[in-house]
ROLO-559194 format. One record per residue: x negated, z, y negated of N, C-alpha, C in turn. Coordinates in pm, whole numbers, plus 32768, in hexadecimal, padded with zeros to 4 digits. Layout:
BEGIN
XZYXZYXZY;...
***
This chain:
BEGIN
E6F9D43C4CACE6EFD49B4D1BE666D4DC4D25;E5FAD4D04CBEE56FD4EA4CC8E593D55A4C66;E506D5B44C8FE4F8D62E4C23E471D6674C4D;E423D6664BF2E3BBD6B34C14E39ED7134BB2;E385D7A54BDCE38FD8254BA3E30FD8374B5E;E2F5D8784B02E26DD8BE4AF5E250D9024B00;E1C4D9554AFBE16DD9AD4B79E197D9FC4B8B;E1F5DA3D4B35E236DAC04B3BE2BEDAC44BA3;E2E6DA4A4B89E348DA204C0EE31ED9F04CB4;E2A0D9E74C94E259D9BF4D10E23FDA574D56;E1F0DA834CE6E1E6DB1A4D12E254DB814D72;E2BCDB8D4D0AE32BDBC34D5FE378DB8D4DD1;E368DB094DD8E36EDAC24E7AE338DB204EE6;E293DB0A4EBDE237DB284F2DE252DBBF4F48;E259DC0E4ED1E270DCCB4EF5E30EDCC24F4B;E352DC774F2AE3EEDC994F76E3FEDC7F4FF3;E391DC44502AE350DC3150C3E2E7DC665108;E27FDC3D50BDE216DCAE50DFE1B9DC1B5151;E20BDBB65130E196DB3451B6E1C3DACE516A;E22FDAB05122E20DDA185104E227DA135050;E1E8D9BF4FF5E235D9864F7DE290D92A4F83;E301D93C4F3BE369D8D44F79E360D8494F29;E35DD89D4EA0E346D8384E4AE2BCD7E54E37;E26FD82B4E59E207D7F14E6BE1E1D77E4ED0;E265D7904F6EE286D7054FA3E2CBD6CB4F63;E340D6E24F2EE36ED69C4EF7E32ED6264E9D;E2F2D6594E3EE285D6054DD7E211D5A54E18;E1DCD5CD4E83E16DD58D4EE1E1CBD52C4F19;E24DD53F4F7CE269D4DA4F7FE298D4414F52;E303D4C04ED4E328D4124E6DE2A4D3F14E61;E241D4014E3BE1ADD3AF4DE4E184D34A4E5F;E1A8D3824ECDE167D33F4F67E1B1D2B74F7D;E23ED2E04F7DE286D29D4FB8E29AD2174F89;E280D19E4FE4E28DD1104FB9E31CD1104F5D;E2F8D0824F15E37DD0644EDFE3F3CFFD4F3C;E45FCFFA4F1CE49DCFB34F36E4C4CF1E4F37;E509CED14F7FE51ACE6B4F4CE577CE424EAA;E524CDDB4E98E530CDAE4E0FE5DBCD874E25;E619CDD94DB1E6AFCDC04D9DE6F2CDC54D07;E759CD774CD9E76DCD764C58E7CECE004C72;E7D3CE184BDDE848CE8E4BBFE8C2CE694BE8;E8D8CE0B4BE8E984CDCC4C30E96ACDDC4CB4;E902CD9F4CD9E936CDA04D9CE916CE2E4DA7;E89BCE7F4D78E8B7CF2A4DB4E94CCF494D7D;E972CF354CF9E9F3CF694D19EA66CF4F4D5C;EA77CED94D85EABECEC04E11EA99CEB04E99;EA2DCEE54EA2EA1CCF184F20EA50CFC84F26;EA1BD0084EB2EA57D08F4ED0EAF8D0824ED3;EB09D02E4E79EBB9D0374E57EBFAD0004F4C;EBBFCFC14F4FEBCDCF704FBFEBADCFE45029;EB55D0495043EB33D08E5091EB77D0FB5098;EBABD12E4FF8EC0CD1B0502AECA8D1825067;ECD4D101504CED4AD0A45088ED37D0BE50FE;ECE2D0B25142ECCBD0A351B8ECB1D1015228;EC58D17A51C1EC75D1D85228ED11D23C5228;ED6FD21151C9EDEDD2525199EE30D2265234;EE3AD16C5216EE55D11B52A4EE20D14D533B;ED8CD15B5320ED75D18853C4EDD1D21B540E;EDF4D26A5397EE1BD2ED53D8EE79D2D35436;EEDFD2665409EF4DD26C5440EF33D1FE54E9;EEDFD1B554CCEEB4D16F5565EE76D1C7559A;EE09D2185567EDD9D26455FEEE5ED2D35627;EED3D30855CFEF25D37755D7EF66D3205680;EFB3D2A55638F002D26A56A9EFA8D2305725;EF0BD1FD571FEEEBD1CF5793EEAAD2805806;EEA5D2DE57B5EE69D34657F8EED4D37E5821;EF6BD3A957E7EFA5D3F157DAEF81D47257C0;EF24D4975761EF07D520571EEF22D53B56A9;EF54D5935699EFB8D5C45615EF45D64055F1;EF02D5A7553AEEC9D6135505EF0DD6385482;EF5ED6B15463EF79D6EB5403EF4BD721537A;EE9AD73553A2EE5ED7635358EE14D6E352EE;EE0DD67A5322EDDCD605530BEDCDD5DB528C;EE4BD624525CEE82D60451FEEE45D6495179;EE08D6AD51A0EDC8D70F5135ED2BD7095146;ED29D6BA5187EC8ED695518FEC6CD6035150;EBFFD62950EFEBBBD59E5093EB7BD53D50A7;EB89D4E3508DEB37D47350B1EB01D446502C;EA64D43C5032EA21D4104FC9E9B9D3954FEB;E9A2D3604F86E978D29B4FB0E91DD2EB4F3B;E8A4D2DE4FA0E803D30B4F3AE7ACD28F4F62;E758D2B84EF0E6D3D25A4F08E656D2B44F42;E5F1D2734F63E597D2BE4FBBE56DD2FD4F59;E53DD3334EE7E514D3C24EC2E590D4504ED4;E61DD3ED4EBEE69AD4654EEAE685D4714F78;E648D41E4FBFE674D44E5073E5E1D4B35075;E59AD49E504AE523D530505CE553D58E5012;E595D5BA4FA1E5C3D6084F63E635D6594FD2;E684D6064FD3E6C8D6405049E6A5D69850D2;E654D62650E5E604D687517CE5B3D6D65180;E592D6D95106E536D75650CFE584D7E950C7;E5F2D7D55099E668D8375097E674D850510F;E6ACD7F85154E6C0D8315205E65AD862523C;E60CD82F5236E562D88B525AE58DD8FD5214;E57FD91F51AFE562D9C05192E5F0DA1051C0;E671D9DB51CCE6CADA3851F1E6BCDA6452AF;E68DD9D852EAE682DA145387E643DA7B5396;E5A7DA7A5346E52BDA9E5374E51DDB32531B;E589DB5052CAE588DBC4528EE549DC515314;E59FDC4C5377E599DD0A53ACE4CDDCD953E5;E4C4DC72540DE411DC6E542CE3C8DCA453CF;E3DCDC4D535FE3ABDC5852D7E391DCE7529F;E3F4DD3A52A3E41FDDC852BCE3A6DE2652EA;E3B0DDEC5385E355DE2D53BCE2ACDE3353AD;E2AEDDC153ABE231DD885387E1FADDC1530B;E238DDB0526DE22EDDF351DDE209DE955221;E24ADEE2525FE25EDF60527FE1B5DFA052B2;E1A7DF41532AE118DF5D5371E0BFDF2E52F9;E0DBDECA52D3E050DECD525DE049DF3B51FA;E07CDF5B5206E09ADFE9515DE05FE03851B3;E046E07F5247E00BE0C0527ADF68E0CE52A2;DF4FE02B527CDEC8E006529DDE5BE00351DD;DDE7E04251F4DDB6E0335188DD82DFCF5137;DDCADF8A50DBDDB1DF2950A3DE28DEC050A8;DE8DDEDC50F5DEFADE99512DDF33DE4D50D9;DF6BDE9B504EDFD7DE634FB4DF32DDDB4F70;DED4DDE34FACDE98DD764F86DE93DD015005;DE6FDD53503EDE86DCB150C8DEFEDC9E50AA;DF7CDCD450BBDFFCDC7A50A7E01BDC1B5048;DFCEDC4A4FC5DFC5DBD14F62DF8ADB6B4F8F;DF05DB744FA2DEC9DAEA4FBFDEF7DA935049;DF3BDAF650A7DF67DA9F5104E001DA6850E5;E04BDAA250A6E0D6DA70509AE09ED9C5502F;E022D9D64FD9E012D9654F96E00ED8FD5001;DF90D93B505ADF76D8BA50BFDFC3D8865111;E015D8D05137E09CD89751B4E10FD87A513A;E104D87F50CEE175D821506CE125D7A05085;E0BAD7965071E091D7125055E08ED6A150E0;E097D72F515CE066D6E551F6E11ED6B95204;E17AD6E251AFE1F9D6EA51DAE21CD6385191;E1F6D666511BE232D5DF50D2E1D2D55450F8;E13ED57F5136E127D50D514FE186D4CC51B7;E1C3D5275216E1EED50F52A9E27CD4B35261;E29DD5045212E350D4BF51DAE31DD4565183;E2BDD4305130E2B0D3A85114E29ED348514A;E27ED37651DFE264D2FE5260E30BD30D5270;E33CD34F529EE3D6D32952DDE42ED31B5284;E41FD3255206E48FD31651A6E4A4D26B5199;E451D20A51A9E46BD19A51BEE484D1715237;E4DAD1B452AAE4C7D1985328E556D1D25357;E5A7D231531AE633D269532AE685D1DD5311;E6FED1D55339E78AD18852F0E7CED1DC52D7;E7EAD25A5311E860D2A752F5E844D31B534F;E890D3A15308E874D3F95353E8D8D47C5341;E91DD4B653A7E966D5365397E911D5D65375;E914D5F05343E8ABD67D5333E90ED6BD535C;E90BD71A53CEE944D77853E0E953D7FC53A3;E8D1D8165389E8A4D88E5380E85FD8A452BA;E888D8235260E83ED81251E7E8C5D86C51A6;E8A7D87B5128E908D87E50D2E945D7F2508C;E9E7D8515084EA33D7AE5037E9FAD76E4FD3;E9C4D7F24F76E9B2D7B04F36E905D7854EDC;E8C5D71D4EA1E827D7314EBFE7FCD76B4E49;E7CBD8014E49E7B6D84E4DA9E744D8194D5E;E741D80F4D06E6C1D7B54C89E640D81A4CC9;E64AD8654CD4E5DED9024CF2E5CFD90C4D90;E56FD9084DB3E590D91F4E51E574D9C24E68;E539DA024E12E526DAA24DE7E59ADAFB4DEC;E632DA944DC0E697DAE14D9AE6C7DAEF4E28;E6B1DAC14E74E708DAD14F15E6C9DB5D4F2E;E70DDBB74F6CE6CBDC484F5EE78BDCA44F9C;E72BDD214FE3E7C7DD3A5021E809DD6F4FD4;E7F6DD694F3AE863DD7E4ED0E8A6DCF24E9B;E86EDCA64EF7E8ABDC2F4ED4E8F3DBE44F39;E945DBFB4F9EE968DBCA501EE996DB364FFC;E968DAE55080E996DA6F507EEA26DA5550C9;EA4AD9D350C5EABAD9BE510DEA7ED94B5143;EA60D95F51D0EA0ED90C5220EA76D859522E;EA36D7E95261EA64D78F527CEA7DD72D5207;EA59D6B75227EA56D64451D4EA2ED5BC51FF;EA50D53B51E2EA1AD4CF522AE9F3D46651C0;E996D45751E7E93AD41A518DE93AD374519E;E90CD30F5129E8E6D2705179E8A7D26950EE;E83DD234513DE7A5D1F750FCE7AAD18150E9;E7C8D155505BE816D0C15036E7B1D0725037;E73BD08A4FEDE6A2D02B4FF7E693D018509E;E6A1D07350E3E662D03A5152E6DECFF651AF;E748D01751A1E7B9CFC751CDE79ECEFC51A0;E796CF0B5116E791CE7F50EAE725CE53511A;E6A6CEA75117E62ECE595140E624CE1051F0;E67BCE655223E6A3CE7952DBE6FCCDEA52EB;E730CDDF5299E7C0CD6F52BAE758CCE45285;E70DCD025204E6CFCC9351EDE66BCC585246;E617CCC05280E5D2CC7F5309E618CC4D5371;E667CC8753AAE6A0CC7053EEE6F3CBCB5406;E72CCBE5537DE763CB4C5345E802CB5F5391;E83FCBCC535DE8AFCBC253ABE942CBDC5319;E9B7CBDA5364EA04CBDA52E6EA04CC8452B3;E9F3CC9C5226E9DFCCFA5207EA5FCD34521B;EABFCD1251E3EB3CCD7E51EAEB63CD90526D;EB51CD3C530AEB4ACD80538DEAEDCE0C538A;EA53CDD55374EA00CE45538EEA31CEC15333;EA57CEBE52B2EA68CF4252B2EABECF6752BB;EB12CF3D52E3EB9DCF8A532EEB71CFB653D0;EB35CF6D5421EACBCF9D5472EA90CFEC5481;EA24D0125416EA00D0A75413EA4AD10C5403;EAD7D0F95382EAFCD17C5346EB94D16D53DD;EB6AD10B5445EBD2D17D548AEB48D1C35518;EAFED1B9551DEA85D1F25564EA67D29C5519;EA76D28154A1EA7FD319545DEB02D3795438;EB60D3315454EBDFD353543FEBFBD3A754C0;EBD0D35E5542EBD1D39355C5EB8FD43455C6;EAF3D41C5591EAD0D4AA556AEB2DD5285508;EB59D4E454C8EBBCD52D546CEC0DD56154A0;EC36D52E551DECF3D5645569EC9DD58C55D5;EC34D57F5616EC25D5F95676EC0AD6715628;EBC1D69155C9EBA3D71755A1EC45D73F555C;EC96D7205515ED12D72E54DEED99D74B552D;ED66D6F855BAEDBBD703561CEDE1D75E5688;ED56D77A5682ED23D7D956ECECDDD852567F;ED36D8B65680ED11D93C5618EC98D97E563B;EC72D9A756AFEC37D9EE5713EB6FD999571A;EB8AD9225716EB2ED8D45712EA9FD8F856A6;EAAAD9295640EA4BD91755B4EA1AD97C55E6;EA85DA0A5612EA2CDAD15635E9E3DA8156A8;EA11DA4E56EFE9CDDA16578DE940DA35578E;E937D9B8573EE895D966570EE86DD9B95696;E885DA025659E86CDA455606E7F7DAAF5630;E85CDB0A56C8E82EDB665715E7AEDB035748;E7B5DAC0578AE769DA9257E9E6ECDA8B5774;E6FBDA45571BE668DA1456C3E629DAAC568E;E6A1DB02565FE66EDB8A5646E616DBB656B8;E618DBC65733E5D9DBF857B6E55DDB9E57D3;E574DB2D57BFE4F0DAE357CFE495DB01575C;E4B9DB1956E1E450DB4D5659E432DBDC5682;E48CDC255689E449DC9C56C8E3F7DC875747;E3B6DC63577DE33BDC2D57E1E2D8DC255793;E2E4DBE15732E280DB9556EEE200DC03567A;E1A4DBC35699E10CDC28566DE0B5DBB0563A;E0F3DB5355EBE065DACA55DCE072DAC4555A;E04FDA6E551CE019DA3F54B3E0A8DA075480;E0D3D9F153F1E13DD9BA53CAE165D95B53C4;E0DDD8E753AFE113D89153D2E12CD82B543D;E0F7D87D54AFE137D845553BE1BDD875554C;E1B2D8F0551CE248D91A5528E2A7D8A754D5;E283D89A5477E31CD83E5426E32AD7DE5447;E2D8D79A54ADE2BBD73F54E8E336D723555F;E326D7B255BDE362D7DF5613E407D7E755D3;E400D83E5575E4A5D8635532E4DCD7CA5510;E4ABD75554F0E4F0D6F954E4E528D6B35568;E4C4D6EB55C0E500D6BB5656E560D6CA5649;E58CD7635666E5E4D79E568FE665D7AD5635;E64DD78C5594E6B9D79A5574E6EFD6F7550F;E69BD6C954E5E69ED62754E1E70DD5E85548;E78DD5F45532E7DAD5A45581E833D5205531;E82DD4C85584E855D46E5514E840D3E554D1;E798D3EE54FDE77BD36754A3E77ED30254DC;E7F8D29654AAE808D20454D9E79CD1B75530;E78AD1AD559FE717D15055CAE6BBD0FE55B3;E687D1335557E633D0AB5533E5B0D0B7558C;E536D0785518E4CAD074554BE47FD1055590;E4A3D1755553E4A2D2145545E4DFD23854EC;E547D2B0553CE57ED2EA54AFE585D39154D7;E4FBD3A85529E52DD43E5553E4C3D48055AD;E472D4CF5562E418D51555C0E435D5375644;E456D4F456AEE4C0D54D5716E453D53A57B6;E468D57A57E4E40AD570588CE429D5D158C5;E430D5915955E42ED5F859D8E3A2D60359EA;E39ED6835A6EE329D6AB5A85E2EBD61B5ACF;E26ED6295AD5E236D5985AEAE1F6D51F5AB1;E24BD5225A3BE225D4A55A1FE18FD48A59C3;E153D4C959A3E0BFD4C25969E0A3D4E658E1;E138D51058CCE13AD53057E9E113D5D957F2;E0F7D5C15783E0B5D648572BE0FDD6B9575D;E18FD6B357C1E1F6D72F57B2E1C3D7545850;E16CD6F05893E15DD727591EE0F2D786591E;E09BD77E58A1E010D7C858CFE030D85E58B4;E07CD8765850E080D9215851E10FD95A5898;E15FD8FD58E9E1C4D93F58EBE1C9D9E15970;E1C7DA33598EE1EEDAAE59E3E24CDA875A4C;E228DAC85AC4E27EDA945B08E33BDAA95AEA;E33EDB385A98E3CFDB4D5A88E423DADC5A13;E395DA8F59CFE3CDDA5B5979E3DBD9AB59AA;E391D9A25A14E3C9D9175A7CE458D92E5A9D;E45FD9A05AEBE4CED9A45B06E594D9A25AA4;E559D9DB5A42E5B7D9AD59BCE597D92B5990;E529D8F95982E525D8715955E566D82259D2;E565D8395A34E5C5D7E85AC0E655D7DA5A81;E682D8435A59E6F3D8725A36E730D81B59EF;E6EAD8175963E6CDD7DC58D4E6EFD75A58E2;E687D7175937E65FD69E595BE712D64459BA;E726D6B759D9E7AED6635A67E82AD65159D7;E837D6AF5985E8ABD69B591DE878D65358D7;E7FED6695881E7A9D5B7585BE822D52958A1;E7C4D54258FAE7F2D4D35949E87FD4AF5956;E8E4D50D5964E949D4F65962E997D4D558E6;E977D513585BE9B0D4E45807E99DD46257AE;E906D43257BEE8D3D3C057BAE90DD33A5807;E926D352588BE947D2E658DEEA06D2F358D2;EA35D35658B4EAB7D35E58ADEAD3D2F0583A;EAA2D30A57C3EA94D2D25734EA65D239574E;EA20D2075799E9F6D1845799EA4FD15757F4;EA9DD18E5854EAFCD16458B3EB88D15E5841;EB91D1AA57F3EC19D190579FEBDCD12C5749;EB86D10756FAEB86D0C156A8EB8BD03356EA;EB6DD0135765EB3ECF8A5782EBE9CF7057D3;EC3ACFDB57F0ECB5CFCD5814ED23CF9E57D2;ECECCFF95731ED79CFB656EFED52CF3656AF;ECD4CF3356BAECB1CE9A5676ECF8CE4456AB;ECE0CDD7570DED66CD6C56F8EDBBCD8556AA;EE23CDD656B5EE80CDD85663EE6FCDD755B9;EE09CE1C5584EDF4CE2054FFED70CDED54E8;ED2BCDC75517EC81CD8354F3EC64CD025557;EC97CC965508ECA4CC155556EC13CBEB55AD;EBB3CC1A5594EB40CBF155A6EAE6CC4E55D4;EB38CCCD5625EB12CD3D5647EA88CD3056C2;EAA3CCA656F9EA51CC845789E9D2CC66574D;E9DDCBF556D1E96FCBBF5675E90CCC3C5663;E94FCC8F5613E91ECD0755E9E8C0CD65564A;E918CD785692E8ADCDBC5709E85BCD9A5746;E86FCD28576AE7E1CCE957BDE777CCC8575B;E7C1CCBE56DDE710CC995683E6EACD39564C;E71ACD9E563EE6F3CE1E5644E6B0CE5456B2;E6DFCE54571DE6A6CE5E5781E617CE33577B;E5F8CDC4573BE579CD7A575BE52FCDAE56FA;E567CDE75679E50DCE3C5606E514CE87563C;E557CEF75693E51DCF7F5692E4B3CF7C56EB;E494CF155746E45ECF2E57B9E3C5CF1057A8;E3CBCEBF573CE33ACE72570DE31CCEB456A3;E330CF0C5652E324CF5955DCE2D4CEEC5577;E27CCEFA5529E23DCE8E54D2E1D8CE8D54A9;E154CEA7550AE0D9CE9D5526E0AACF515565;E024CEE45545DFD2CF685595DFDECFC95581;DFD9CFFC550DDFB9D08B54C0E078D0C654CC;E0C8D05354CAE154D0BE54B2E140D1105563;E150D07D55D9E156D0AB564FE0F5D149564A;E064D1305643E045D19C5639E08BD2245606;E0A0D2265587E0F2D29B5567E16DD2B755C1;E1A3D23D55D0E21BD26D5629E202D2D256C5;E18BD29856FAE149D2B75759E12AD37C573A;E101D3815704E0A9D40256A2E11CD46456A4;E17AD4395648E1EED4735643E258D4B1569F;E24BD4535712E2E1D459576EE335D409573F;E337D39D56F4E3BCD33C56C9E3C7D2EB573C;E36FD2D75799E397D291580DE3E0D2BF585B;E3E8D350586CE42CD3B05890E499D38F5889;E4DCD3A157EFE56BD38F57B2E581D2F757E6;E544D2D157CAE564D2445818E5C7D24558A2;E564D27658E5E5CFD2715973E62ED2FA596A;E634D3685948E6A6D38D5923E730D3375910;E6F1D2D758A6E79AD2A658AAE7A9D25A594B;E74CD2015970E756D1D359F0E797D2225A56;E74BD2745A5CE76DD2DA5ADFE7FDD30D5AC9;E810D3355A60E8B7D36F5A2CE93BD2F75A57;E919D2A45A0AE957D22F5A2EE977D2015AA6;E905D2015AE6E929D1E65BA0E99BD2805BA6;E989D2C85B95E9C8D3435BDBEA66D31D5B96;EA83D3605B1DEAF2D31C5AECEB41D2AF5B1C;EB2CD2395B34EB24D1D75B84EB5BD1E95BFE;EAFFD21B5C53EB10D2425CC8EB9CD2A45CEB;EB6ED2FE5C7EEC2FD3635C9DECA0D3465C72;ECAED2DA5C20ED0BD2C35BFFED49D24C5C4B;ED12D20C5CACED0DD1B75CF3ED50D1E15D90;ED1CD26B5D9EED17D2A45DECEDC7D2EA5DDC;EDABD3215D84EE36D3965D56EE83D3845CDC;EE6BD2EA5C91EE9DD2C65C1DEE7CD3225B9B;EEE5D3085B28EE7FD3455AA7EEA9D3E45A91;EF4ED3F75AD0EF8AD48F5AECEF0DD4C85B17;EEF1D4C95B9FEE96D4BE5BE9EE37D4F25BD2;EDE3D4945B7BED58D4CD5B63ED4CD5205AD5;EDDAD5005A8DEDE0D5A15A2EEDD6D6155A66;EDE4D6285AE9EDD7D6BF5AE9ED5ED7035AF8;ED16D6965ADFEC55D6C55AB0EC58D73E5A1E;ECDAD71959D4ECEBD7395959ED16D7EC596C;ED2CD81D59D9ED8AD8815A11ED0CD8E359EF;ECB4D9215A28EC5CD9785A05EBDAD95A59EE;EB6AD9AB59DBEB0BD9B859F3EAADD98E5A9E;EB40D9DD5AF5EB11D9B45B7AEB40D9515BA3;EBA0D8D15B58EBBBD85B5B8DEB4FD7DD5B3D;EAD4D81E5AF9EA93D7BC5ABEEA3ED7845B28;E9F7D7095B4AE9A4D6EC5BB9E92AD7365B96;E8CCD72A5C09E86DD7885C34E815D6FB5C1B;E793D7305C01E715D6C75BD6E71BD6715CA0;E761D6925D08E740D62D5D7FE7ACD5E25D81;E823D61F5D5AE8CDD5C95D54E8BED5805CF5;E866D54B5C9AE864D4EC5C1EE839D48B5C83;E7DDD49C5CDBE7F2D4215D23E82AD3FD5DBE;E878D45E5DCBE8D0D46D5E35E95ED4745E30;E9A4D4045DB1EA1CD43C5DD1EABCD4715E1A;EA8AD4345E68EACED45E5EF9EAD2D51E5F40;EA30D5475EDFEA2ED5C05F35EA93D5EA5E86;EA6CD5CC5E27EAC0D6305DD4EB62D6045DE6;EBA8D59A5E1AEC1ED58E5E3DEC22D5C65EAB;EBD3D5F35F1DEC0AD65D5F8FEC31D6F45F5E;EBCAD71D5F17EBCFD7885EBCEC3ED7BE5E65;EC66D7595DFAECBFD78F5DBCED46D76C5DC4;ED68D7125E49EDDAD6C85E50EE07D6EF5F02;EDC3D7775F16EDBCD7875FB6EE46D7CA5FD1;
***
């Protein structure tokens, strides 16, 4: 799943943007990124063999415990990478969100004198500020839905280009860090990853399920980049907030924060772009805590040891694994994502409790039945609302 281009491929990265080298993260990060745990060729291959079983299995428990009929599900891929394929990947989704900015940005520099040279040297430096960032989290994902990546991950990250359209959506599981997760943990492996791949499966059938959902957030992240006047790599920083949906709970698996919390996304944000990140932040929340509310539901029934599991996860995500990770997490906003799923979860929870699981599908109904960044923790006012 690794590829690293030469200069001439690096080159045409950086001109087809005009702010970042792609490949040039790409390459910075595999070189960065820790290795994995030590595994023979037999157990990685039955763990992958074991992980695509499983997420085949989860479709059909989250279909019957949600009652959402995803159709599309079916034409969407699931690939079991190792951490140089999960930066490869998200490297792709990075450049397809962040294309119309990119756009703009390339455009104003061609106007400024000297511009076709600053864009070189800066698309080098924010490749390298990019992949350092994904060699920290590429050991820190379990699994993840890309909404917004292409199916499929091109050897070239140069060749993605609007003569090259993608076909967005794919779900990913990060097998090194899955095995390494279950081995700390000390729990039964074939629970946990049936565990995760129905936590990502959940992501899979809301975007599949709900058609309307992907333009949603699409729009919304488009409007919040158009705000934006900073430096690139706060921005990609920011774009993983907002479009990073997905990654299994672990220790961090997701640049994500509301306004507030002390990460890198509070210092430049505009006020119009708080207000979309509110936005951002309440469907965050909701599809996160929806997903950890289905996975820990159908467990009894299919993950004997589903209680085991959570409470000793719980206790890794919360303690991360020393100083320097907490820190980054801190830096980042992963504490952020953190309570995302929390906060979601109570709400979910709460309405379905309230109005059962019919009920609280009809969150699924528009744009204007999604909760509002104060009904994530009020769910009573969003059941007056949409059930009045």
């Amino acid at each position: 799943m690794t590829s690293q281009s030469g200069g001439a491929d690096m080159a045409d990265a950086a001109d087809a943007t005009g702010m970042v080298d792609w490949n040039l993260a790409v390459a910075t990060a595999t070189r960065l990124a820790r290795p994995g745990p030590e595994v023979t060729r037999e157990e990685a291959r039955a763990a992958v063999k074991e992980l695509r079983l499983h997420a085949a299995d989860a479709e059909q428990h989250v279909r019957a415990f949600t009652g959402m009929q995803a159709p599309g599900a079916t034409g969407t891929p699931v690939l079991v990478v190792d951490r140089p394929g999960w930066v490869k990947a998200n490297v792709a989704g990075f450049r397809t969100i962040i294309t119309p900015l990119a756009d703009r940005m390339q455009a104003r520099r061609a106007s400024m004198p000297g511009g076709g040279a600053l864009g070189a040297v800066g698309g080098k430096v924010t490749g390298i500020e990019l992949g350092m960032l994904l060699a920290f989290l590429s050991s820190k994902v379990l699994g993840q839905y890309e909404t917004f990546a292409p199916a499929e991950v091109p050897s070239d990250l140069s060749s993605l280009d609007d003569e090259h359209p993608v076909q967005p959506g794919r779900l990913l599981l990060v097998v090194p860090n899955i095995v390494a997760a279950e081995r700390e943990l000390d729990v039964d492996p074939r629970d946990f990853r049936l565990w995760v791949c129905l936590h990502e499966e959940t992501h899979r059938t809301q975007f599949t399920a709900v058609p309307w959902l992907r333009d949603h957030l699409e729009g919304e992240i488009h409007a919040f980049l158009a705000e934006t006047d900073i430096d690139p790599a706060t921005l990609l920083e920011r774009v993983r907030d907002a479009a990073g949906f997905g990654g299994t709970p672990g220790q961090g698996d997701g640049a994500g924060g509301a306004g507030g919390t002390g990460s890198l996304m509070d210092i430049v944000q505009t006020p119009a772009q708080r207000e979309i990140l509110g936005r951002l932040t309440a469907v965050m929340s909701l599809l996160e805590g929806h997903a950890d509310v289905v996975m820990d539901g159908v467990g009894p029934q299919v993950v004997p040891s589903v209680a085991e599991i959570r409470e000793k996860f719980q206790k890794r995500r919360a303690k991360g694994t020393g100083w320097l990770d907490q820190l980054l997490r801190k830096a980042l906003g992963l504490d952020a994502k953190m309570r995302q799923y929390q906060d979601g979860a109570v709400f979910v929870r709460g309405v379905v409790d309230s109005v059962g699981m019919d009920g609280f599908n009809r969150v699924w109904t528009s744009p204007n039945t999604l909760p509002t960044k104060d009904e994530i923790h009020d769910p009573s006012a969003w059941v007056a609302r949409v059930h009045k």
